[in-house]
mmCIF entry with sequence, helices, sheets and N, C-alpha, C, O atoms, coordinates in Angstrom:
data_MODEL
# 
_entry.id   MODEL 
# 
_entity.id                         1 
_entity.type                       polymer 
_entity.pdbx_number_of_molecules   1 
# 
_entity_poly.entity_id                      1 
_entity_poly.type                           'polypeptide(L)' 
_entity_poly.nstd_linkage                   no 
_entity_poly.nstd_monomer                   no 
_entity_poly.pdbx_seq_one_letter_code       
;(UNK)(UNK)(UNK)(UNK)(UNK)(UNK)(UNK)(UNK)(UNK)(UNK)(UNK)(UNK)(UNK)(UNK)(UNK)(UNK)
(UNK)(UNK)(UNK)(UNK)(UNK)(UNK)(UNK)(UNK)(UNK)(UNK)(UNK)(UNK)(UNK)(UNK)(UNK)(UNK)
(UNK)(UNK)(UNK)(UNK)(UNK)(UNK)(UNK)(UNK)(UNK)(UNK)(UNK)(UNK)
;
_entity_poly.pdbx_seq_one_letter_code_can   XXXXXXXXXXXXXXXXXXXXXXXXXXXXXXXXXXXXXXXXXXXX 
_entity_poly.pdbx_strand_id                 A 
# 
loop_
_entity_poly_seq.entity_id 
_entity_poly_seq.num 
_entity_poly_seq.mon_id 
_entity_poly_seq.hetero 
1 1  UNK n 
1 2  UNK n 
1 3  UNK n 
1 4  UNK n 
1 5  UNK n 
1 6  UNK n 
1 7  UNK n 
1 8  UNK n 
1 9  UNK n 
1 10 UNK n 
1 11 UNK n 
1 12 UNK n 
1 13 UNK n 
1 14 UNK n 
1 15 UNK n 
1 16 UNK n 
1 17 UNK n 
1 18 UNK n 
1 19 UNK n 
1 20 UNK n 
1 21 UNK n 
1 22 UNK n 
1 23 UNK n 
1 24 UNK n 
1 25 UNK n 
1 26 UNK n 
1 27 UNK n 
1 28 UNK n 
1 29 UNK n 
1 30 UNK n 
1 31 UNK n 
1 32 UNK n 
1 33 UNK n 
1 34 UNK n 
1 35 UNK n 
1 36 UNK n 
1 37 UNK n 
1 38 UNK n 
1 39 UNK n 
1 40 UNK n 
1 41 UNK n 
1 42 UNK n 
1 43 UNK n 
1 44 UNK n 
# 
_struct_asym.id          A 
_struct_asym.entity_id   1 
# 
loop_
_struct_conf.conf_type_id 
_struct_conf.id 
_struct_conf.pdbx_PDB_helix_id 
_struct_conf.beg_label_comp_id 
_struct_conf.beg_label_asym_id 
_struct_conf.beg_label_seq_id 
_struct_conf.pdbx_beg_PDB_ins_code 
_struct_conf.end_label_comp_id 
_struct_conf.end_label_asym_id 
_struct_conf.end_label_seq_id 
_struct_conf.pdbx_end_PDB_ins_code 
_struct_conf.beg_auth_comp_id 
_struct_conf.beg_auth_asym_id 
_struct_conf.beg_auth_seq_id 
_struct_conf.end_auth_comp_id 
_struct_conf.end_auth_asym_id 
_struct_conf.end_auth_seq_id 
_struct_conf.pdbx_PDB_helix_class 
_struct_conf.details 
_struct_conf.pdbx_PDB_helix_length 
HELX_P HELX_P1 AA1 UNK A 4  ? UNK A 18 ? UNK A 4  UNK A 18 1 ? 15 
HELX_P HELX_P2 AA2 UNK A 24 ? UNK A 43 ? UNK A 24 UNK A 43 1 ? 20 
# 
_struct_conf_type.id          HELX_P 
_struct_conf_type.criteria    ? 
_struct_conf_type.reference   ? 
# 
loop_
_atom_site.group_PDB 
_atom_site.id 
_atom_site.type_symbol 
_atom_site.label_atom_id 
_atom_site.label_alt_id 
_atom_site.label_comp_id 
_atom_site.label_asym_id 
_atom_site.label_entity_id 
_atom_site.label_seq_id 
_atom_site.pdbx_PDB_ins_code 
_atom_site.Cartn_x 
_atom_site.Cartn_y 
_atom_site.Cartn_z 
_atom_site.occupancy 
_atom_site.B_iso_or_equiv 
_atom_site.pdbx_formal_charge 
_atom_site.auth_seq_id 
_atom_site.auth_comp_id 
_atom_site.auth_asym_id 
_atom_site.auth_atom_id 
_atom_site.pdbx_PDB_model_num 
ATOM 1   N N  . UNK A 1 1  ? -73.086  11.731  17.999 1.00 0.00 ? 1  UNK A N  1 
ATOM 2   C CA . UNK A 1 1  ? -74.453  12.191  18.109 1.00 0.00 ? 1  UNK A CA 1 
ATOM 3   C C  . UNK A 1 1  ? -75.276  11.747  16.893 1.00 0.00 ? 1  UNK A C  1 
ATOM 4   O O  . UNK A 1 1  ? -76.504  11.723  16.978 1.00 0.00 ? 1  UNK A O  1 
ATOM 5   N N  . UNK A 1 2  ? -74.759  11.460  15.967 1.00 0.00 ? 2  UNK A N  1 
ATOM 6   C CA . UNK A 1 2  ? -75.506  11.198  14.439 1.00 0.00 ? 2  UNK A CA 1 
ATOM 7   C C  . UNK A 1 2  ? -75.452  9.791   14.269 1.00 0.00 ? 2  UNK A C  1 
ATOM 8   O O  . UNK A 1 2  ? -75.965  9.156   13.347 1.00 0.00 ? 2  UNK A O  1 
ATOM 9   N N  . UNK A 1 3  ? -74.733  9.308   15.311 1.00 0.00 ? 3  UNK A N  1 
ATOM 10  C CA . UNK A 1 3  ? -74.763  7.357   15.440 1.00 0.00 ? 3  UNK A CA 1 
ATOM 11  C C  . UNK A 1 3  ? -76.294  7.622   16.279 1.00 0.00 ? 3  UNK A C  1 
ATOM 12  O O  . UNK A 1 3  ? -77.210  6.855   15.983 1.00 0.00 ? 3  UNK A O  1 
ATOM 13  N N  . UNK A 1 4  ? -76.494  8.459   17.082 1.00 0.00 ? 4  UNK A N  1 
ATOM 14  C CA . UNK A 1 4  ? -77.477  7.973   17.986 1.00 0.00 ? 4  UNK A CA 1 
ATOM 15  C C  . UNK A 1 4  ? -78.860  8.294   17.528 1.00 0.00 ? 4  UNK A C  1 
ATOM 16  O O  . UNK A 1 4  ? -79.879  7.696   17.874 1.00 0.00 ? 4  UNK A O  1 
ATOM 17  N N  . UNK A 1 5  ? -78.762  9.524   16.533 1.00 0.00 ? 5  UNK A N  1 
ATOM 18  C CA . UNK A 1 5  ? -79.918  9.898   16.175 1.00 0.00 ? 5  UNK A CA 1 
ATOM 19  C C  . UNK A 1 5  ? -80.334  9.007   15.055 1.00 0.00 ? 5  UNK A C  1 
ATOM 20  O O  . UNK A 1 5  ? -81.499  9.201   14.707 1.00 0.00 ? 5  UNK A O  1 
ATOM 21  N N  . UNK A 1 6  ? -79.535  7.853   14.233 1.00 0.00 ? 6  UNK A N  1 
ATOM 22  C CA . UNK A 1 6  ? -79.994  7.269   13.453 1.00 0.00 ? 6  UNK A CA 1 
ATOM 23  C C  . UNK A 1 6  ? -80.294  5.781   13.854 1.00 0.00 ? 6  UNK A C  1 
ATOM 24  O O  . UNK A 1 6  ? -80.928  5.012   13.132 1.00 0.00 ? 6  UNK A O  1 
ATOM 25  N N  . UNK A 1 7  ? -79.806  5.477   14.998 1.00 0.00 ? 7  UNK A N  1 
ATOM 26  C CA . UNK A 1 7  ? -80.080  4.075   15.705 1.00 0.00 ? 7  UNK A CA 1 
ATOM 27  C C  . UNK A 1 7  ? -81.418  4.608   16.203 1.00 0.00 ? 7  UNK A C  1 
ATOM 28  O O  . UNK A 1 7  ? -82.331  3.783   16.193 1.00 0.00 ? 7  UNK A O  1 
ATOM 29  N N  . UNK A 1 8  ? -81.786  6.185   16.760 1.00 0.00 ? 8  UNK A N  1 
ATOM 30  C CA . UNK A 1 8  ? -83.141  6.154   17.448 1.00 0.00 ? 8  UNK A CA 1 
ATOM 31  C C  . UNK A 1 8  ? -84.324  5.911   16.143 1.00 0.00 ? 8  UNK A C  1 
ATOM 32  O O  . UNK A 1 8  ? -85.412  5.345   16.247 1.00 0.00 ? 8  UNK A O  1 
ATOM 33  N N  . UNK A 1 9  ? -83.725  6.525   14.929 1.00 0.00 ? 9  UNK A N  1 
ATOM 34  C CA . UNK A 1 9  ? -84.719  6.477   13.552 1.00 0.00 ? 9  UNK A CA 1 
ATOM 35  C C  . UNK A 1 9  ? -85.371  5.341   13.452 1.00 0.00 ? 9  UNK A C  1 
ATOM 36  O O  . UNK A 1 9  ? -86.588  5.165   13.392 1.00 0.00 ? 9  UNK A O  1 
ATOM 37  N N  . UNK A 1 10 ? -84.062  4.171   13.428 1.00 0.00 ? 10 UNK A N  1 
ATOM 38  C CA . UNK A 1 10 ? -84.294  2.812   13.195 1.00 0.00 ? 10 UNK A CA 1 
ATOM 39  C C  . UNK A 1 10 ? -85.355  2.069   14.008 1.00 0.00 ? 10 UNK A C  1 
ATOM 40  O O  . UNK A 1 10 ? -86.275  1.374   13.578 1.00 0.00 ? 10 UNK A O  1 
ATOM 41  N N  . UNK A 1 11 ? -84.951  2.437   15.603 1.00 0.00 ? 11 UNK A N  1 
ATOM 42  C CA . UNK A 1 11 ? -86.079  1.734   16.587 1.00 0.00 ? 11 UNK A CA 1 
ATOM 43  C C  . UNK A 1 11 ? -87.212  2.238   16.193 1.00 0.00 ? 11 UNK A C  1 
ATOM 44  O O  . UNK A 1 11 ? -88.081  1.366   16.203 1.00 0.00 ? 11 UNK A O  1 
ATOM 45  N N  . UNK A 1 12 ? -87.574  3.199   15.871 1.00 0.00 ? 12 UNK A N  1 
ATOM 46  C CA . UNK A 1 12 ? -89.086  3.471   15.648 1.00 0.00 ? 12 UNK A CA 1 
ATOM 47  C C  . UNK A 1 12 ? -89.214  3.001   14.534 1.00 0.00 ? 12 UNK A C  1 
ATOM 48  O O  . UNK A 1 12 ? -90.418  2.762   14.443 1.00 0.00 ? 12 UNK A O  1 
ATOM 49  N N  . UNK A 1 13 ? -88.660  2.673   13.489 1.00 0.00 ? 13 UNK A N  1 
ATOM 50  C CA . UNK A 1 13 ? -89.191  2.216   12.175 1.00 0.00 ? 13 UNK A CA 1 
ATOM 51  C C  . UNK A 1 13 ? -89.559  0.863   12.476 1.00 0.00 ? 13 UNK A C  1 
ATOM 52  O O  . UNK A 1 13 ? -90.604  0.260   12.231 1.00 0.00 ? 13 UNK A O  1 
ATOM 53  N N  . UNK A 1 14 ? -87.979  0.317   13.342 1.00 0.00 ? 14 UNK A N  1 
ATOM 54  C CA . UNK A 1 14 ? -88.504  -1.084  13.526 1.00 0.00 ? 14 UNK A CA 1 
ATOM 55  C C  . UNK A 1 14 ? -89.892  -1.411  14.561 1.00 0.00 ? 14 UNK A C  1 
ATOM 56  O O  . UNK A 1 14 ? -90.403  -2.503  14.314 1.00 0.00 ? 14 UNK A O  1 
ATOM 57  N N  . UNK A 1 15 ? -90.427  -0.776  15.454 1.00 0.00 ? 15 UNK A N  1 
ATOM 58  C CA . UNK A 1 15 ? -91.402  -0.617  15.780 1.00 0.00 ? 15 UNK A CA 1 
ATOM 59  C C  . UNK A 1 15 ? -92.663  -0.422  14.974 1.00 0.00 ? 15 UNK A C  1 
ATOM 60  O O  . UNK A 1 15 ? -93.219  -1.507  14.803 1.00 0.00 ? 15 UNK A O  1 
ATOM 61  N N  . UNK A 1 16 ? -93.121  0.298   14.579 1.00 0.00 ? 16 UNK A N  1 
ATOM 62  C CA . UNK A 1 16 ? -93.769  0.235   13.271 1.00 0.00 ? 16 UNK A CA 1 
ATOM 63  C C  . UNK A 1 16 ? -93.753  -0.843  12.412 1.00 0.00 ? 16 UNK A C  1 
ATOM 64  O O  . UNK A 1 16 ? -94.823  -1.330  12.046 1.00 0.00 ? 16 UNK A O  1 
ATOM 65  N N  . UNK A 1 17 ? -92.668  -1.302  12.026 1.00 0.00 ? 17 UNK A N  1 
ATOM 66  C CA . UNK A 1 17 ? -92.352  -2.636  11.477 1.00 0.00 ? 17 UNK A CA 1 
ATOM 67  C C  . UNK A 1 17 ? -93.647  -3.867  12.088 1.00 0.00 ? 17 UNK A C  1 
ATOM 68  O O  . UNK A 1 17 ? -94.472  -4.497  11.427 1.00 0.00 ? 17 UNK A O  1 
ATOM 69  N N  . UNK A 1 18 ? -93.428  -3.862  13.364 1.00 0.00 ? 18 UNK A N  1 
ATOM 70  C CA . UNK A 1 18 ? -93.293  -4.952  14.498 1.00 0.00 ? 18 UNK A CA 1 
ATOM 71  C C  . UNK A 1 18 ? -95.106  -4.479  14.633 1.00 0.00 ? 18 UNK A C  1 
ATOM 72  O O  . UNK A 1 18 ? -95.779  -5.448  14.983 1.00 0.00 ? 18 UNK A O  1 
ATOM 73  N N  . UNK A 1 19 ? -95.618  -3.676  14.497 1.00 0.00 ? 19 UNK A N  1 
ATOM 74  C CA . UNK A 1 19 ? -96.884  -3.305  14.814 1.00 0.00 ? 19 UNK A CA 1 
ATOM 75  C C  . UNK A 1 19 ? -97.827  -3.532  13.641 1.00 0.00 ? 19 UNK A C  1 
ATOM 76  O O  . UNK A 1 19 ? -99.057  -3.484  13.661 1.00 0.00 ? 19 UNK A O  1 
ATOM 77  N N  . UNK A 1 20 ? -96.893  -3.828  12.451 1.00 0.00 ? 20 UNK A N  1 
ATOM 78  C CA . UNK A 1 20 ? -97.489  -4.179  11.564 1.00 0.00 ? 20 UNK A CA 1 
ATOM 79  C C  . UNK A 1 20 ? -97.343  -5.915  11.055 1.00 0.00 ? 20 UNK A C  1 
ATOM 80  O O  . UNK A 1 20 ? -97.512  -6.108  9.851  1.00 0.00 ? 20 UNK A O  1 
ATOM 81  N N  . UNK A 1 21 ? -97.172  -6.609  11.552 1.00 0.00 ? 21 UNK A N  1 
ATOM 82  C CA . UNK A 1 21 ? -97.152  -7.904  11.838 1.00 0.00 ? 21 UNK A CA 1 
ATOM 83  C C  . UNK A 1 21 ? -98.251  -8.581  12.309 1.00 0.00 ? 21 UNK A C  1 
ATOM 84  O O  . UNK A 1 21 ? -98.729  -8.486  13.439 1.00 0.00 ? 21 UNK A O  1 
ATOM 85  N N  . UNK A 1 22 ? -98.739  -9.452  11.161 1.00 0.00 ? 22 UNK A N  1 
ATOM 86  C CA . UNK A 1 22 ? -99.906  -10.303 11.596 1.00 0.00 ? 22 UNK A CA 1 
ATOM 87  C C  . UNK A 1 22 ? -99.523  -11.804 11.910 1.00 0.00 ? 22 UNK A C  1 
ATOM 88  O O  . UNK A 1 22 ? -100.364 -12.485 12.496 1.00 0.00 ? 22 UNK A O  1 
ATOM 89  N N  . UNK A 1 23 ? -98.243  -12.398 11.541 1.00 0.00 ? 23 UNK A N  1 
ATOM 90  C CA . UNK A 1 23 ? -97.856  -13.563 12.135 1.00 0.00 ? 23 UNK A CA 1 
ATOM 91  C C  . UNK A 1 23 ? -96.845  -13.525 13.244 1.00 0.00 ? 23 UNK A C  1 
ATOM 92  O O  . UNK A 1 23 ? -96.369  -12.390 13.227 1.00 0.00 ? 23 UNK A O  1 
ATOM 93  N N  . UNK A 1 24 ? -96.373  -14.133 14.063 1.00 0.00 ? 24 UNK A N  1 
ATOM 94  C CA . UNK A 1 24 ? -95.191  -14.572 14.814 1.00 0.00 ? 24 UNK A CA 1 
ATOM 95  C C  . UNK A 1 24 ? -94.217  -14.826 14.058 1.00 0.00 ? 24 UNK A C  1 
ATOM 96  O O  . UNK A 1 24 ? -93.171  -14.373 14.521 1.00 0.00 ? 24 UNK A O  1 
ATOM 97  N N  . UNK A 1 25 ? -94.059  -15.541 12.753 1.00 0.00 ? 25 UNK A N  1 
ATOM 98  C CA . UNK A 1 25 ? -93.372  -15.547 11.917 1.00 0.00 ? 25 UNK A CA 1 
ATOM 99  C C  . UNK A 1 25 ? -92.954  -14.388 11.143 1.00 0.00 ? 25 UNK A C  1 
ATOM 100 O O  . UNK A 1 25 ? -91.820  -14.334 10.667 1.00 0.00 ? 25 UNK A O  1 
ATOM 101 N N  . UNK A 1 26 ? -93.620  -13.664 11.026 1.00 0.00 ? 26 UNK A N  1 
ATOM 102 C CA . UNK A 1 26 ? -93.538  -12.458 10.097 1.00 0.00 ? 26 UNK A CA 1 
ATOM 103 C C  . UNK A 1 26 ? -92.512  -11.300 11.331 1.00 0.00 ? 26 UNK A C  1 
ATOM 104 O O  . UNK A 1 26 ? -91.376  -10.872 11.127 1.00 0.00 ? 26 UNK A O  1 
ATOM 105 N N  . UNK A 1 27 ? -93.195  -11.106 12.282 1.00 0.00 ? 27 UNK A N  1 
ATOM 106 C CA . UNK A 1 27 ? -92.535  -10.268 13.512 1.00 0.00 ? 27 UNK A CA 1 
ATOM 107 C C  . UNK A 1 27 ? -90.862  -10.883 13.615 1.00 0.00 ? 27 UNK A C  1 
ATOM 108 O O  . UNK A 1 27 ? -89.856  -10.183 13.733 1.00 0.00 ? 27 UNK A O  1 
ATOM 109 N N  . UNK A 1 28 ? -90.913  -12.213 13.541 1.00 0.00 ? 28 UNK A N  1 
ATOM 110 C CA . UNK A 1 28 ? -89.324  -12.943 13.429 1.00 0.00 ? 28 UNK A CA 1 
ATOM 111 C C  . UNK A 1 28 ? -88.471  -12.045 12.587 1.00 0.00 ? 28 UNK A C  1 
ATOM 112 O O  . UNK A 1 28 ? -87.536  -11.386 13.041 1.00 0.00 ? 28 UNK A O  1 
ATOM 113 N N  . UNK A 1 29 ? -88.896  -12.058 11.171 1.00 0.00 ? 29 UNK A N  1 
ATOM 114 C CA . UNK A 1 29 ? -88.107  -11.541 9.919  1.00 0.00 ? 29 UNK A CA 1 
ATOM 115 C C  . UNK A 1 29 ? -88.230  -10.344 10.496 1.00 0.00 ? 29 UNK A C  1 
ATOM 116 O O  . UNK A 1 29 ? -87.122  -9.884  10.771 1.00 0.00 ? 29 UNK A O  1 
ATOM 117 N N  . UNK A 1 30 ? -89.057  -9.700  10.772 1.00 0.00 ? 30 UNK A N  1 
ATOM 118 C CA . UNK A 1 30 ? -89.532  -7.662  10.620 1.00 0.00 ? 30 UNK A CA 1 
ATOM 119 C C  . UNK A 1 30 ? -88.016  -7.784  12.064 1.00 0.00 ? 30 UNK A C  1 
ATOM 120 O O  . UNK A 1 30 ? -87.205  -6.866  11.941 1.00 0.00 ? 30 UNK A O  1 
ATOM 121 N N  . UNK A 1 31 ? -87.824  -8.410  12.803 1.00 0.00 ? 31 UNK A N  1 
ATOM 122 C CA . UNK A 1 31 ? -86.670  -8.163  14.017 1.00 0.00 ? 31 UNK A CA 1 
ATOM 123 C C  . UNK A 1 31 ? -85.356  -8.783  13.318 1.00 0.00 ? 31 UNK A C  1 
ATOM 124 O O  . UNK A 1 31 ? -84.273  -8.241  13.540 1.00 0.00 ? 31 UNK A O  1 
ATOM 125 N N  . UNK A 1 32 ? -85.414  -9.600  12.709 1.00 0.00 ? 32 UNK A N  1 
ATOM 126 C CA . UNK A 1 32 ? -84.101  -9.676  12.068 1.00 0.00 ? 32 UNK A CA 1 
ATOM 127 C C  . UNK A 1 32 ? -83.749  -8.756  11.500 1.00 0.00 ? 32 UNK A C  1 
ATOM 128 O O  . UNK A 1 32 ? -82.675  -8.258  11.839 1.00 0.00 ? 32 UNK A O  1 
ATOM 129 N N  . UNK A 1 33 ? -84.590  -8.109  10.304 1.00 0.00 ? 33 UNK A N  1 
ATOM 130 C CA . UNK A 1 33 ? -84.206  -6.962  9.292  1.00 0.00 ? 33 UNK A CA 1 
ATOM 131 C C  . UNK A 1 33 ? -83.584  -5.617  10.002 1.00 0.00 ? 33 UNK A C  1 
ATOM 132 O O  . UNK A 1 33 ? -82.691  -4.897  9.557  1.00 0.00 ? 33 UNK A O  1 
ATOM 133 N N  . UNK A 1 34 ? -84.425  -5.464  11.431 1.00 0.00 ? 34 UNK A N  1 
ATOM 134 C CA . UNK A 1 34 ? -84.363  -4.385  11.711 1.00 0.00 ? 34 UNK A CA 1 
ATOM 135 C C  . UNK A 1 34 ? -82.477  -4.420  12.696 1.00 0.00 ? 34 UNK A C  1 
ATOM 136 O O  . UNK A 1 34 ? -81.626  -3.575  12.973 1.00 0.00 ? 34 UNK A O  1 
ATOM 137 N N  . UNK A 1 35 ? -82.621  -5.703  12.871 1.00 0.00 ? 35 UNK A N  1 
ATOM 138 C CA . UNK A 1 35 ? -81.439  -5.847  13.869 1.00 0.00 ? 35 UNK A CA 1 
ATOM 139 C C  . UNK A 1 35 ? -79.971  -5.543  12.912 1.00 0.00 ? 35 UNK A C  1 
ATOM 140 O O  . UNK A 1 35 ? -78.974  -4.954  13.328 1.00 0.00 ? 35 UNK A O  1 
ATOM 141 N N  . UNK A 1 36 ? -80.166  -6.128  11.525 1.00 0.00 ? 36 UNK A N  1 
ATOM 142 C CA . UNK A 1 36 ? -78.965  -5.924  10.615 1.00 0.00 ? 36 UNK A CA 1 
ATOM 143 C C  . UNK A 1 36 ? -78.964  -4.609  10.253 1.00 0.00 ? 36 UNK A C  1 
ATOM 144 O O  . UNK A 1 36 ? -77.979  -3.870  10.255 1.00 0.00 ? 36 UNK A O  1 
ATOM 145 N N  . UNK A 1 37 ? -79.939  -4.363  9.981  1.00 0.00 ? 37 UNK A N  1 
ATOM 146 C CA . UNK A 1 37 ? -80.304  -2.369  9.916  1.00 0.00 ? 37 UNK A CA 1 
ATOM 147 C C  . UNK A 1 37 ? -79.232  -1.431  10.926 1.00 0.00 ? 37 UNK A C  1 
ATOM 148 O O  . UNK A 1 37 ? -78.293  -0.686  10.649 1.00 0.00 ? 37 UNK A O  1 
ATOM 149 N N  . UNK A 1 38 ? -79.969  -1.929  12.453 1.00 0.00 ? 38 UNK A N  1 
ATOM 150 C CA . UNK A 1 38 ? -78.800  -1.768  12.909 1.00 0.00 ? 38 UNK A CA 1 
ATOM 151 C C  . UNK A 1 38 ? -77.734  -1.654  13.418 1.00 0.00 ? 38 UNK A C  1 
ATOM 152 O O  . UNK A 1 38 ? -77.287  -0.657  13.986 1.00 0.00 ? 38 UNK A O  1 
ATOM 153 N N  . UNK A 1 39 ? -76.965  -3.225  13.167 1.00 0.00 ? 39 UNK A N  1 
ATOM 154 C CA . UNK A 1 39 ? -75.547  -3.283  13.141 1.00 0.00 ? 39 UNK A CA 1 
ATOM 155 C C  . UNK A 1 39 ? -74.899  -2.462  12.004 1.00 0.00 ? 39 UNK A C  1 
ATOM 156 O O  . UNK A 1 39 ? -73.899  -1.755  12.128 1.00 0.00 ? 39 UNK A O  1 
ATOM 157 N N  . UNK A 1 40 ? -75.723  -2.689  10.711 1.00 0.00 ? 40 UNK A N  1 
ATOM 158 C CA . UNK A 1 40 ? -74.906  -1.860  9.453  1.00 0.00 ? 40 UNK A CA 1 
ATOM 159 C C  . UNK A 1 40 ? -74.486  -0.106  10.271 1.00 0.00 ? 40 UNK A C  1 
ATOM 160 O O  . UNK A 1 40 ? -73.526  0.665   10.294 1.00 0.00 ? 40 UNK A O  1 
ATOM 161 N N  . UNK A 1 41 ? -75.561  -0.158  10.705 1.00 0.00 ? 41 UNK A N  1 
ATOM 162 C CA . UNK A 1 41 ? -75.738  1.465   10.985 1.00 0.00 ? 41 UNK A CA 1 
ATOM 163 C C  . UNK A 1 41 ? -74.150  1.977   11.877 1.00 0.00 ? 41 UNK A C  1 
ATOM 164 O O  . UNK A 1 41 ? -73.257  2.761   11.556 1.00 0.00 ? 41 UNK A O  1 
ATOM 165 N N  . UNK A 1 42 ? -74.389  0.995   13.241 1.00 0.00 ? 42 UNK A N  1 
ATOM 166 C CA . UNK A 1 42 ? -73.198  0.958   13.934 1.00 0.00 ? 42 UNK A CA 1 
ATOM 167 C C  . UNK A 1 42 ? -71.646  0.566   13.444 1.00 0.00 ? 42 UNK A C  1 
ATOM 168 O O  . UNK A 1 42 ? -70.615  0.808   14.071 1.00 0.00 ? 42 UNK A O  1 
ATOM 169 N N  . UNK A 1 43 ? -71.751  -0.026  12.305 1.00 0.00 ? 43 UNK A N  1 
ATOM 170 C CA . UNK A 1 43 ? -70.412  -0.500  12.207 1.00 0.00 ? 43 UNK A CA 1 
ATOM 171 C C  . UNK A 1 43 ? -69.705  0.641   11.070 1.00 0.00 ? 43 UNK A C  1 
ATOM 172 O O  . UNK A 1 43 ? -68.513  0.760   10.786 1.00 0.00 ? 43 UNK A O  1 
ATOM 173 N N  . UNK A 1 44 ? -71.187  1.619   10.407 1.00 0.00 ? 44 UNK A N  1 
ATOM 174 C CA . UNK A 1 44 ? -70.124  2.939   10.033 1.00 0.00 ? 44 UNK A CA 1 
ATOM 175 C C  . UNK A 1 44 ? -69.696  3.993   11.117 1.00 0.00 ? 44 UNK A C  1 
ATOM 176 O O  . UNK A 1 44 ? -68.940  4.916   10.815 1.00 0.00 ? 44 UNK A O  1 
# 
C-alpha cells in the first residue's frame, strides 16, 4: 500500500513537472526524471 501511495505522489509531481514545460525538449528530460523517480521508488 505505501509502494502505491508513493508511485501516486510521483505521478502528480511528475505532472506538474510536465505542465510546467515550455519546450518539447524540456518535457523529454521532466519524463525521464520522473520515470527514474519511479523505478527507484519500485525497486525498494
Amino acid at each position: 500500500m505505501k509502494r502505491v501511495i508513493i508511485l501516486m505522489v510521483l505521478s502528480v509531481f511528475s505532472v506538474g513537472m510536465l505542465a510546467g514545460c515550455n519546450t518539447v525538449a524540456g518535457a523529454g528530460k521532466d519524463v525521464q526524471k520522473a520515470g527514474e523517480k519511479v523505478e527507484d521508488a519500485a525497486n525498494k
